[in-house]
C-alpha positions, 0 to 999 in steps of 0.5 A: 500500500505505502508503494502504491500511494507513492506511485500514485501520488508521483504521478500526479505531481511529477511530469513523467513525460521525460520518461517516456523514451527512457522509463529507466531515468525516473523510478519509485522503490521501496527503502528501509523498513522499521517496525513504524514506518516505511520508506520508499524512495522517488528517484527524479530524471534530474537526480534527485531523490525523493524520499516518502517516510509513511507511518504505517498506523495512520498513512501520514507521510513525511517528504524530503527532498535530497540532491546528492550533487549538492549534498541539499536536503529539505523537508518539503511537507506531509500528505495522507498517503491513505488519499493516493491510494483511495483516489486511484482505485 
C-alpha cells in the first residue's frame, strides 16, 4: 500500500513525460523498513531523490527532498498517503 500511494501520488505531481523514451531515468522503490514506518524512495530524471517516510498506523507521510550533487536536503511537507491510494482505485 505505502508503494502504491507513492506511485500514485508521483504521478500526479511529477511530469513523467521525460520518461517516456527512457522509463529507466525516473523510478519509485521501496527503502528501509522499521517496525513504524516505511520508506520508499522517488528517484527524479534530474537526480534527485525523493524520499516518502509513511507511518504505517495512520498513512501520514513525511517528504524530503535530497540532491546528492549538492549534498541539499529539505523537508518539503506531509500528505495522507491513505488519499493516493483511495483516489486511484
Amino acid at each position: 500500500m505505502a508503494y502504491e500511494g507513492v506511485e500514485n501520488y508521483c504521478h500526479s505531481e511529477y511530469d513523467w513525460s521525460v520518461a517516456e523514451e527512457n522509463p529507466n531515468i525516473m523510478k519509485i522503490e521501496m527503502g528501509e523498513e522499521t517496525d513504524s514506518a516505511y520508506q520508499v524512495v522517488f528517484h527524479s530524471y534530474t537526480g534527485a531523490l525523493v524520499y516518502f517516510y509513511v507511518e504505517k498506523a495512520s498513512g501520514t507521510t513525511k517528504i524530503v527532498e535530497y540532491v546528492p550533487n549538492l549534498d541539499v536536503k529539505n523537508e518539503v511537507g506531509t500528505i495522507n498517503l491513505l488519499d493516493y491510494t483511495r483516489q486511484f482505485k
